[in-house]
mmCIF file as gemmi writes it, N, C-alpha and C atoms, coordinates in Angstrom:
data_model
loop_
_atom_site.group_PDB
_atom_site.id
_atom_site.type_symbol
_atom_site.label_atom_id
_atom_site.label_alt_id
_atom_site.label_comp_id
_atom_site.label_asym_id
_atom_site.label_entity_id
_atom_site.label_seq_id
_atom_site.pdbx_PDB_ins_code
_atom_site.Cartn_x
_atom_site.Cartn_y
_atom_site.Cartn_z
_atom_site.occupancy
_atom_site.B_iso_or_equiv
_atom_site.pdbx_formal_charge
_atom_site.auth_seq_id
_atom_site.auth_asym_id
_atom_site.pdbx_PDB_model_num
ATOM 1 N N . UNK Axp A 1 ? 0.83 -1.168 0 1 0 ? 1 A 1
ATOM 2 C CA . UNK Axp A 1 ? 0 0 0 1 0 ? 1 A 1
ATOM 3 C C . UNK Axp A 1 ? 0.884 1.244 0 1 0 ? 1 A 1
ATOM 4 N N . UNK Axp A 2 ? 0.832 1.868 -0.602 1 0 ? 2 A 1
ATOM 5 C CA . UNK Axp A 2 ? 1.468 3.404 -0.997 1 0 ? 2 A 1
ATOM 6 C C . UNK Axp A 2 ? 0.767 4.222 -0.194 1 0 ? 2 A 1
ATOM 7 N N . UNK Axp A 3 ? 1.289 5.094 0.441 1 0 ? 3 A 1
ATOM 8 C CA . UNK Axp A 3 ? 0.824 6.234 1.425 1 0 ? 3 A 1
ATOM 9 C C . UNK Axp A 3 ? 1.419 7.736 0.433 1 0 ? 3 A 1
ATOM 10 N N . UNK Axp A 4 ? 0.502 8.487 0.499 1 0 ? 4 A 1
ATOM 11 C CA . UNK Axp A 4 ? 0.96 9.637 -0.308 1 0 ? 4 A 1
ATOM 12 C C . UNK Axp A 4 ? 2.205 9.926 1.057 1 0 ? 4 A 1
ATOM 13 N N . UNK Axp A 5 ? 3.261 10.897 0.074 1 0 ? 5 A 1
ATOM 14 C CA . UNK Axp A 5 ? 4.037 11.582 1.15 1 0 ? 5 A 1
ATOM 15 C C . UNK Axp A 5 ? 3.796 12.902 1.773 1 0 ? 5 A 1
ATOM 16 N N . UNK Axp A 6 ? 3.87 13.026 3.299 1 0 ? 6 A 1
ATOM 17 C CA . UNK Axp A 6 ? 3.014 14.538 3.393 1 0 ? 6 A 1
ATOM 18 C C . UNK Axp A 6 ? 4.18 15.075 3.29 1 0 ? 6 A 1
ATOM 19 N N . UNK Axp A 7 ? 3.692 16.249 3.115 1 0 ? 7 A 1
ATOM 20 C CA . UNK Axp A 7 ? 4.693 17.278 2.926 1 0 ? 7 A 1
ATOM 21 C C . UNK Axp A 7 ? 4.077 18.453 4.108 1 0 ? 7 A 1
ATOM 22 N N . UNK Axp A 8 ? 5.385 19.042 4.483 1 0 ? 8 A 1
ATOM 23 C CA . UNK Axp A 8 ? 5.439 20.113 5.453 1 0 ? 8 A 1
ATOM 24 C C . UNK Axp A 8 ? 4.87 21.461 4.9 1 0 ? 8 A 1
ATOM 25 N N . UNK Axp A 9 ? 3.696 22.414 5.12 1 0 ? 9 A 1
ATOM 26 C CA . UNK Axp A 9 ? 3.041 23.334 4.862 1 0 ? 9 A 1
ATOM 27 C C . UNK Axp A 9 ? 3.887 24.748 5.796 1 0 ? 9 A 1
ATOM 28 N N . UNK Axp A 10 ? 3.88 25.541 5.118 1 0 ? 10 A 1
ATOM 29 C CA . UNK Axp A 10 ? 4.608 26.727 5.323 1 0 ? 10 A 1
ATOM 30 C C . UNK Axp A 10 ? 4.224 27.343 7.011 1 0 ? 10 A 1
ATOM 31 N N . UNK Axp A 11 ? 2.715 27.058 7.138 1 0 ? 11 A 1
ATOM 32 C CA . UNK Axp A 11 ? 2.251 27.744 8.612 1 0 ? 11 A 1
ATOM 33 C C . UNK Axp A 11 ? 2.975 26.586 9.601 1 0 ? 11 A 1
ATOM 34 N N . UNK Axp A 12 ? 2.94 25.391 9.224 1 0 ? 12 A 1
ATOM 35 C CA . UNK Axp A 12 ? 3.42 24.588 10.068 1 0 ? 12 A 1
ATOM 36 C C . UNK Axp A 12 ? 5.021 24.897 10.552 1 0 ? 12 A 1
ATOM 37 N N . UNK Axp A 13 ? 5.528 25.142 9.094 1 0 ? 13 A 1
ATOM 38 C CA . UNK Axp A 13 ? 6.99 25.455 9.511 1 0 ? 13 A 1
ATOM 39 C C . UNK Axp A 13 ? 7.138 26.624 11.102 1 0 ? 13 A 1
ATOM 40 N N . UNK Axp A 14 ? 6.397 27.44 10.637 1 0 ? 14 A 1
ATOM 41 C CA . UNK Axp A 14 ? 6.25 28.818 11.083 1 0 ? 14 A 1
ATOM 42 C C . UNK Axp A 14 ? 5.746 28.736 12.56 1 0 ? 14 A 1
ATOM 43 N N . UNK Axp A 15 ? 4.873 27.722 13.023 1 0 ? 15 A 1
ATOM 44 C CA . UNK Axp A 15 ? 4.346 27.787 14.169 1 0 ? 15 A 1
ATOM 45 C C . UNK Axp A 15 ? 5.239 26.835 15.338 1 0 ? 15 A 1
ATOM 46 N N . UNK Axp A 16 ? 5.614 25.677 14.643 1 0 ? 16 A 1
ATOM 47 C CA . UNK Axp A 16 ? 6.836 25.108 15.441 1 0 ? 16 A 1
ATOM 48 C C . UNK Axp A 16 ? 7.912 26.341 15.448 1 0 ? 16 A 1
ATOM 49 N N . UNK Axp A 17 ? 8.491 27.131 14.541 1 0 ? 17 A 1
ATOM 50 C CA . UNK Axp A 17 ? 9.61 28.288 14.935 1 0 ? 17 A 1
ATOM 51 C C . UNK Axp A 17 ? 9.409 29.131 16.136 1 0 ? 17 A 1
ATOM 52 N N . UNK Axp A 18 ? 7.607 29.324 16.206 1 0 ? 18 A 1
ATOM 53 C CA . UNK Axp A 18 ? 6.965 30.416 17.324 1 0 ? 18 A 1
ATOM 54 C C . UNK Axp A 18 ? 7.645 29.54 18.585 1 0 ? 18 A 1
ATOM 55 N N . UNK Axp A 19 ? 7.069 28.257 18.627 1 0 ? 19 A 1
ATOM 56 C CA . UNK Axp A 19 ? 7.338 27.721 19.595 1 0 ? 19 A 1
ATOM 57 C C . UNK Axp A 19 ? 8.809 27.38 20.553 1 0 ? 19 A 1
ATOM 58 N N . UNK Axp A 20 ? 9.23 26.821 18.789 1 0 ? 20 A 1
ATOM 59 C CA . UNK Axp A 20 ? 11.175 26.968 19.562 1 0 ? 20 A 1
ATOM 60 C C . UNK Axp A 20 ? 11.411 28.303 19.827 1 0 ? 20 A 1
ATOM 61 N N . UNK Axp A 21 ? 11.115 29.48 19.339 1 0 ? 21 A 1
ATOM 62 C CA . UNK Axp A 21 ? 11.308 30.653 19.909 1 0 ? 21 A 1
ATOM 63 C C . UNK Axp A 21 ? 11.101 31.242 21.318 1 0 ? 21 A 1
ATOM 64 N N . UNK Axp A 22 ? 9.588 30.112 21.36 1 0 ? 22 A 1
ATOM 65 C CA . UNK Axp A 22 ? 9.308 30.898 22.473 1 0 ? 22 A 1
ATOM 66 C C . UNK Axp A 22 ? 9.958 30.145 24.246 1 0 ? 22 A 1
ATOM 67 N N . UNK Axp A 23 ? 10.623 28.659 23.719 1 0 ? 23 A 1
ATOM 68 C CA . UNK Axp A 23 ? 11.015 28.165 24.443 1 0 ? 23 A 1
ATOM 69 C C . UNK Axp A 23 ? 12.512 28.699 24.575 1 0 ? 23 A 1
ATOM 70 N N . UNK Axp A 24 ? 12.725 28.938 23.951 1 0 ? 24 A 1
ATOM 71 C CA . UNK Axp A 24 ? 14.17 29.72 23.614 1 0 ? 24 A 1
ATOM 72 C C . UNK Axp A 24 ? 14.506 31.073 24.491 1 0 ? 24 A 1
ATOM 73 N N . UNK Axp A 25 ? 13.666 31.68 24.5 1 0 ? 25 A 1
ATOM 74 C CA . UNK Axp A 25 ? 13.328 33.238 25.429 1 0 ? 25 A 1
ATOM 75 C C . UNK Axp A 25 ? 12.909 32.964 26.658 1 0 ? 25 A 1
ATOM 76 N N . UNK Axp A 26 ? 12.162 31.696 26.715 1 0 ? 26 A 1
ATOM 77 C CA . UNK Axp A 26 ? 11.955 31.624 28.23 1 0 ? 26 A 1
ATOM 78 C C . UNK Axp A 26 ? 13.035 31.078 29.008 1 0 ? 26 A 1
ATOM 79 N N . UNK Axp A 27 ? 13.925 30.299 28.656 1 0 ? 27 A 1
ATOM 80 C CA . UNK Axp A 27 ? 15.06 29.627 29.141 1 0 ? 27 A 1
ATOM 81 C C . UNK Axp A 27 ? 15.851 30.371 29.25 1 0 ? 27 A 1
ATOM 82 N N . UNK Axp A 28 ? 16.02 32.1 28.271 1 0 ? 28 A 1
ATOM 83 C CA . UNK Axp A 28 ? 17.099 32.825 28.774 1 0 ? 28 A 1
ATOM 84 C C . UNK Axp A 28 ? 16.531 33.579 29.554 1 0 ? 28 A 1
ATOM 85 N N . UNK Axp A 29 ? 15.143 34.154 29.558 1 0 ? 29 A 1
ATOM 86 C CA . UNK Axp A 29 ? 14.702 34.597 31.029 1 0 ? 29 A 1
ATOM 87 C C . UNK Axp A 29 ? 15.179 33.943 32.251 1 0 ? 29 A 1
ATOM 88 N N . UNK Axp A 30 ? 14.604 32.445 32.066 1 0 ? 30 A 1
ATOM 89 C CA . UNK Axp A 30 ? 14.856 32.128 33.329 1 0 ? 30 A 1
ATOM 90 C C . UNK Axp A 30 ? 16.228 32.24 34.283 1 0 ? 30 A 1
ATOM 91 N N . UNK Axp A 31 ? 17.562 31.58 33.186 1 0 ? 31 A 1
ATOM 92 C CA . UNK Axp A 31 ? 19.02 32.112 33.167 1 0 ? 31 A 1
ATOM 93 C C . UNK Axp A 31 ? 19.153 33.133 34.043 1 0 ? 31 A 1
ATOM 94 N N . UNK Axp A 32 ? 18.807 34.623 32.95 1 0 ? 32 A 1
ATOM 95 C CA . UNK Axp A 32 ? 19.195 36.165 33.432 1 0 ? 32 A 1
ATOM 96 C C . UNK Axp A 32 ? 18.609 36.081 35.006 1 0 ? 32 A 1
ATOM 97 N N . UNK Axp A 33 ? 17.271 35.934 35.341 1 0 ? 33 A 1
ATOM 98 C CA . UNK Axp A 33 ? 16.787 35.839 36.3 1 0 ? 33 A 1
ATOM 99 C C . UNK Axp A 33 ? 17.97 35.334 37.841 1 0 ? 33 A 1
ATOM 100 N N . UNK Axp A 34 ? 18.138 33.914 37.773 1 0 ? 34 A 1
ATOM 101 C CA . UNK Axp A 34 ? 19.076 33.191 38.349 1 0 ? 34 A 1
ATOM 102 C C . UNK Axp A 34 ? 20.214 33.809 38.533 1 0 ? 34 A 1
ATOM 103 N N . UNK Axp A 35 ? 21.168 34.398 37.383 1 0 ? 35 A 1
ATOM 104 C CA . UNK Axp A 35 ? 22.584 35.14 37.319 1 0 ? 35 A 1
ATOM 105 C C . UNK Axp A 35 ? 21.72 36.374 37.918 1 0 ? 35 A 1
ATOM 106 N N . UNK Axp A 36 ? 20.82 36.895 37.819 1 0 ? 36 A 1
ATOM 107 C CA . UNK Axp A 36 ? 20.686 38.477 38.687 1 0 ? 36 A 1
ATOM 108 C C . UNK Axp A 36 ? 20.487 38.178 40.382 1 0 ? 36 A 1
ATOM 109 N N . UNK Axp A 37 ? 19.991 37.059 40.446 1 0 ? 37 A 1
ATOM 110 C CA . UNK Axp A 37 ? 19.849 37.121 41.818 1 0 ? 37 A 1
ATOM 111 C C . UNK Axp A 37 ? 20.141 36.458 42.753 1 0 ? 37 A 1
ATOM 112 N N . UNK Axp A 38 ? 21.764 36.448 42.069 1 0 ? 38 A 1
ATOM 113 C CA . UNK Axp A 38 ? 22.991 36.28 43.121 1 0 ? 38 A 1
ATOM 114 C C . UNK Axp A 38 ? 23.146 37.421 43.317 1 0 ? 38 A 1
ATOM 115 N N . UNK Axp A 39 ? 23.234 38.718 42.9 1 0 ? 39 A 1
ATOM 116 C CA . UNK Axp A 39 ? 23.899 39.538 42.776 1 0 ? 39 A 1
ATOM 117 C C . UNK Axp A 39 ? 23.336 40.829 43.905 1 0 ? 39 A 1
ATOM 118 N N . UNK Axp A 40 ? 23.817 41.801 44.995 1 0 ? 40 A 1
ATOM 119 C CA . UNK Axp A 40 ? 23.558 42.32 46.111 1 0 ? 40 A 1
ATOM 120 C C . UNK Axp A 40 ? 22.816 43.054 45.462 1 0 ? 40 A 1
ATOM 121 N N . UNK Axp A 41 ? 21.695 43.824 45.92 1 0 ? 41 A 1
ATOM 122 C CA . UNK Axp A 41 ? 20.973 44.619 45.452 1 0 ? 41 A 1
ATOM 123 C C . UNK Axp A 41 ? 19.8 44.355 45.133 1 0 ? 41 A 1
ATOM 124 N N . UNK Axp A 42 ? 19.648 42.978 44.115 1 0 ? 42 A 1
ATOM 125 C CA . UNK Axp A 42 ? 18.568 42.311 43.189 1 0 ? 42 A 1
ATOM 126 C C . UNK Axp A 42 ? 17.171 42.34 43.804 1 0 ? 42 A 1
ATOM 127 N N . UNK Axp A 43 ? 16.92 42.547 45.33 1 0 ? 43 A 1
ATOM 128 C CA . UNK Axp A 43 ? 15.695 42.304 45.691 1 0 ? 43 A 1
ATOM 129 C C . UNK Axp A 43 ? 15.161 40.514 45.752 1 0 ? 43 A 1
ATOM 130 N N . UNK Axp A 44 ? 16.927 40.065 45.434 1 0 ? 44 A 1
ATOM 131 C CA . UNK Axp A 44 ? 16.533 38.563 46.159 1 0 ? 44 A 1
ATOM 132 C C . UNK Axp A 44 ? 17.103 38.312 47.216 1 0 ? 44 A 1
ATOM 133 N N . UNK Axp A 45 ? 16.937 37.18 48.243 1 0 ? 45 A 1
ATOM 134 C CA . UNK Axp A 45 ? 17.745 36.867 49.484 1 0 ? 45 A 1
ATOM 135 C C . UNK Axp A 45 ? 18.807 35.886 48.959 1 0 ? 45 A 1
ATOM 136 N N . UNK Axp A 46 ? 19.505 35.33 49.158 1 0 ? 46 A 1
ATOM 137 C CA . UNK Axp A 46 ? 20.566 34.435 49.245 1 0 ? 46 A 1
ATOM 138 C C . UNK Axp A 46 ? 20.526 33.946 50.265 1 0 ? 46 A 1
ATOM 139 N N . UNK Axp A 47 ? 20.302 32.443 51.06 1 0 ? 47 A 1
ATOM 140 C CA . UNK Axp A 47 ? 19.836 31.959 52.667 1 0 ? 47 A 1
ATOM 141 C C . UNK Axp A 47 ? 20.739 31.635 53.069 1 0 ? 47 A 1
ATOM 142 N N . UNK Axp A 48 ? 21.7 31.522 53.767 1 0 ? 48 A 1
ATOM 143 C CA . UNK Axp A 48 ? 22.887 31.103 53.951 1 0 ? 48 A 1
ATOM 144 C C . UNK Axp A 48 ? 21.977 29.653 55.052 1 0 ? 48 A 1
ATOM 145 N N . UNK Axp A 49 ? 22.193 28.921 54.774 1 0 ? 49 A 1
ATOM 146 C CA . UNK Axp A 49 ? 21.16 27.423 55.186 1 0 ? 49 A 1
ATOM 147 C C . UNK Axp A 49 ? 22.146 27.087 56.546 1 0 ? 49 A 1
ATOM 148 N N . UNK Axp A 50 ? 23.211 27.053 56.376 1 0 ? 50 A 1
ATOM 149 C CA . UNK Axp A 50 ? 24.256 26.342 57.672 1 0 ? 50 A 1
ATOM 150 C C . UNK Axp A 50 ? 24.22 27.28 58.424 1 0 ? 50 A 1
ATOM 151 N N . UNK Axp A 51 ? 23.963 28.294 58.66 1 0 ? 51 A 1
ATOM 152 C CA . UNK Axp A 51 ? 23.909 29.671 59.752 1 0 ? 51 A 1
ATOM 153 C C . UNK Axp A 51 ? 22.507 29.804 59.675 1 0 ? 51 A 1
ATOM 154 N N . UNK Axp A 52 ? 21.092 29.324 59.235 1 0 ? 52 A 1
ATOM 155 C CA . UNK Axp A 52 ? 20.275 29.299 59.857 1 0 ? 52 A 1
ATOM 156 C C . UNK Axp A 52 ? 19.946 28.435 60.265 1 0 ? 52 A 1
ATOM 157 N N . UNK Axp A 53 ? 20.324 27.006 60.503 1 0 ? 53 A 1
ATOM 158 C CA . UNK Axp A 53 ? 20.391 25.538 61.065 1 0 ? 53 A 1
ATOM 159 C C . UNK Axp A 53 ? 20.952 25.926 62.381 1 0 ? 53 A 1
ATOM 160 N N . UNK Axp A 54 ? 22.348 26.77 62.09 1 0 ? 54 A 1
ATOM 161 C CA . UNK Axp A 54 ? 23.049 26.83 63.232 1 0 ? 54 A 1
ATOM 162 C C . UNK Axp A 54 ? 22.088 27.181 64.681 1 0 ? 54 A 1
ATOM 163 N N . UNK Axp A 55 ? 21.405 28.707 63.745 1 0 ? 55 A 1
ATOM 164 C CA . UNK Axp A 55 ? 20.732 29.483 64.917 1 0 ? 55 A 1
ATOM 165 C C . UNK Axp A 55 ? 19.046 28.805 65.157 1 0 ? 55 A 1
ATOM 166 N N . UNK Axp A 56 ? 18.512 27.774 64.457 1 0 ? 56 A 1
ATOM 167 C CA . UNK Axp A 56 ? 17.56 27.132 64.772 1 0 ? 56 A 1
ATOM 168 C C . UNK Axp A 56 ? 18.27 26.183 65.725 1 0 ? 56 A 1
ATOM 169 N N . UNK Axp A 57 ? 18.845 24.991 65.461 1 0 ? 57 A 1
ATOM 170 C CA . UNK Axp A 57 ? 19.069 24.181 66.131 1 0 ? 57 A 1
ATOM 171 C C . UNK Axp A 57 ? 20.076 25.579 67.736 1 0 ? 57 A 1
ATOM 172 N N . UNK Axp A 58 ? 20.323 25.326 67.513 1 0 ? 58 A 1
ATOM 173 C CA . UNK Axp A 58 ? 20.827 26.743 68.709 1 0 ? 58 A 1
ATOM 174 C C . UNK Axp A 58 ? 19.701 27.198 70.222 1 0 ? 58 A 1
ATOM 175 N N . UNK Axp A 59 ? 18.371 27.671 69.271 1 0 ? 59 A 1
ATOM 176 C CA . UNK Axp A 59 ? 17.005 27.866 70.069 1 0 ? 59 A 1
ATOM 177 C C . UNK Axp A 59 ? 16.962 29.407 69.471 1 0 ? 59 A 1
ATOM 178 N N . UNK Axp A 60 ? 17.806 30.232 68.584 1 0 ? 60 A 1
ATOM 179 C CA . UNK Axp A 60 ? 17.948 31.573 68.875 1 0 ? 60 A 1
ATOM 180 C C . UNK Axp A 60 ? 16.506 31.846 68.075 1 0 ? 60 A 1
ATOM 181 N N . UNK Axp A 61 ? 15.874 31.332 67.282 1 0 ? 61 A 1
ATOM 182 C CA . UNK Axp A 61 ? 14.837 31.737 66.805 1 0 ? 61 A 1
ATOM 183 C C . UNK Axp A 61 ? 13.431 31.007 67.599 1 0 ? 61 A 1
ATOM 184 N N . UNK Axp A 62 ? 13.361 30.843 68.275 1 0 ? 62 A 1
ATOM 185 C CA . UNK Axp A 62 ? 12.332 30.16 68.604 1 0 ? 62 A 1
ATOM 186 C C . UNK Axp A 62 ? 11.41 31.076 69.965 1 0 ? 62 A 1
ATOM 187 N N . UNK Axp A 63 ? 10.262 31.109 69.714 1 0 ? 63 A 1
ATOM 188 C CA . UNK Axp A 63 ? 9.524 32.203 70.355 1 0 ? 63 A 1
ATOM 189 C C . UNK Axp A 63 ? 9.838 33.615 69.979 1 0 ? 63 A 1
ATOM 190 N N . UNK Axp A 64 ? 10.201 33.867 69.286 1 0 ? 64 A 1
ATOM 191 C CA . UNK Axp A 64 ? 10.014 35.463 68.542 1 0 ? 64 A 1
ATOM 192 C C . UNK Axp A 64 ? 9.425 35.568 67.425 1 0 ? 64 A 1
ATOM 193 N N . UNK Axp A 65 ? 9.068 36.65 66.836 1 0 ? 65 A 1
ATOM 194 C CA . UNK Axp A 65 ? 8.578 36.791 65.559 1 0 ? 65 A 1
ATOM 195 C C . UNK Axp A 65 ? 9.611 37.25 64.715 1 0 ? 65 A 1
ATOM 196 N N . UNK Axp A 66 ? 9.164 37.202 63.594 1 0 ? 66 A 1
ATOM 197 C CA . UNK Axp A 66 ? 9.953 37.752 62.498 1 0 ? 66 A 1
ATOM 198 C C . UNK Axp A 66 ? 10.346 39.319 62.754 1 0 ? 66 A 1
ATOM 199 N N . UNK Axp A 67 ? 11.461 39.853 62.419 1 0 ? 67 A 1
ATOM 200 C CA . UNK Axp A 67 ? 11.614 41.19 62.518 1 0 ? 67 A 1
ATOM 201 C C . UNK Axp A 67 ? 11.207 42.102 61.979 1 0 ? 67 A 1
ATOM 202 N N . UNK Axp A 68 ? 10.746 41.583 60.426 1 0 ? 68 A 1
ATOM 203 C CA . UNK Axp A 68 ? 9.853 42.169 59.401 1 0 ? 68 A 1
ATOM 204 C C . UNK Axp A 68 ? 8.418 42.035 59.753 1 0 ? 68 A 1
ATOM 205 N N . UNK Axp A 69 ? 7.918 41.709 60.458 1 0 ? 69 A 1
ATOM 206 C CA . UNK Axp A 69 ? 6.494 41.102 60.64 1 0 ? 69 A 1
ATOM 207 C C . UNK Axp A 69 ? 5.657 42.356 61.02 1 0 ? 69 A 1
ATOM 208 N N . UNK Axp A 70 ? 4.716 42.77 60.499 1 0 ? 70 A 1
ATOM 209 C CA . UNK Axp A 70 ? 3.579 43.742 61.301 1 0 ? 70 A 1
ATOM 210 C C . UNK Axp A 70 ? 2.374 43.694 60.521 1 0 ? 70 A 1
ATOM 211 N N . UNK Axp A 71 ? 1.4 43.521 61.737 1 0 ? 71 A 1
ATOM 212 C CA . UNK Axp A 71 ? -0.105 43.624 61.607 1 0 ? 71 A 1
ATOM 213 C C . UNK Axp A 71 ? -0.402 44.439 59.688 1 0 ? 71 A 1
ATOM 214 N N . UNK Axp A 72 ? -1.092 43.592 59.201 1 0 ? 72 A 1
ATOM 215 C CA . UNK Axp A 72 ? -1.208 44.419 57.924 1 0 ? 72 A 1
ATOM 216 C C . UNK Axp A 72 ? -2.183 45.322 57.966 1 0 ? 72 A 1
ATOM 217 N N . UNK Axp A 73 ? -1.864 46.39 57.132 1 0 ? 73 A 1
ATOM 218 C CA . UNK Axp A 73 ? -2.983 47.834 57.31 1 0 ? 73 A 1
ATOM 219 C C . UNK Axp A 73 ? -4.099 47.815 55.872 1 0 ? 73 A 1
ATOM 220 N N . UNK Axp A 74 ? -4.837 48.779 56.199 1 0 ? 74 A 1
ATOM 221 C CA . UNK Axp A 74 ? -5.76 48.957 55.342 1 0 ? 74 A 1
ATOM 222 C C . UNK Axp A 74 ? -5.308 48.625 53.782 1 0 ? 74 A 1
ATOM 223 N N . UNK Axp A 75 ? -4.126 49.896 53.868 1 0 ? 75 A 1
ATOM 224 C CA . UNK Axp A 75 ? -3.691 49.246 52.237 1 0 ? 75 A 1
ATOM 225 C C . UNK Axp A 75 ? -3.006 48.741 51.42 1 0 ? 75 A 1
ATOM 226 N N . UNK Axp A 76 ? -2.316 47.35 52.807 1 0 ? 76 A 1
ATOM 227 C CA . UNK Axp A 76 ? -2.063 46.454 52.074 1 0 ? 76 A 1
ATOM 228 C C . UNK Axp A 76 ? -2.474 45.005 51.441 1 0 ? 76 A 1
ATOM 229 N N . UNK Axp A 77 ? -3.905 45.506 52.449 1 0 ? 77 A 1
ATOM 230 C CA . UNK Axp A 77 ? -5.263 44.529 51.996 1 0 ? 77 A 1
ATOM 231 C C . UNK Axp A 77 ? -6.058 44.552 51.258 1 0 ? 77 A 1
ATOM 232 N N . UNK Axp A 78 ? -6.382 46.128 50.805 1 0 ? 78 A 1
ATOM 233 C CA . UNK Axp A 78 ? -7.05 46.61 49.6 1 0 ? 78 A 1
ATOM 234 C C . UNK Axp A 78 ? -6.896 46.279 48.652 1 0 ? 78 A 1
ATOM 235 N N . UNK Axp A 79 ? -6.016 46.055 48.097 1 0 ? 79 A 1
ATOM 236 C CA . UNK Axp A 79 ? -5.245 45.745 46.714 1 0 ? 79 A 1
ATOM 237 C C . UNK Axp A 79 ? -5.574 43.949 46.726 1 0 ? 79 A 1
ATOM 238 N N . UNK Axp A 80 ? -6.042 42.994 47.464 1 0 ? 80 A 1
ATOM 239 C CA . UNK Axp A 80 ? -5.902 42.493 46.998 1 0 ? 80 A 1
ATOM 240 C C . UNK Axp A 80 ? -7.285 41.342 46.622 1 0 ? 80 A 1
């Protein structure tokens, strides 16, 4: 039995390209992202894990609150 041969149509080409493209841009987002936020400033933390083990297992955190912590106000509830 003979099967016609398909052949590849131009939108097809075009919509797999969208796609490798678009997988392509997201992977260097994600990258830049990662390399920025090592970096001081970025508005990310960096946890240093063995110095907060230390000071958990220690007791130094235990029964206090966070230092950042306060009752939320009107408008930071509004928004959401």
């Amino acid at each position: 039995m003979n099967h016609p041969t398909r052949h590849w149509q131009p939108r097809e080409a075009r919509f797999l390209a969208l796609i490798a493209l678009s997988l392509v841009l997201i992977a260097l987002s994600v990258a830049e992202s990662q390399r920025v936020a090592g970096h001081p400033g970025s508005g990310h933390r960096v946890i240093d894990r063995q110095a907060l083990e230390r000071r958990i297992d220690a007791g130094e955190l235990r029964d206090r609150e966070a230092t950042w912590y306060h009752p939320a106000t009107s408008d930071e509830t509004r928004n959401r």
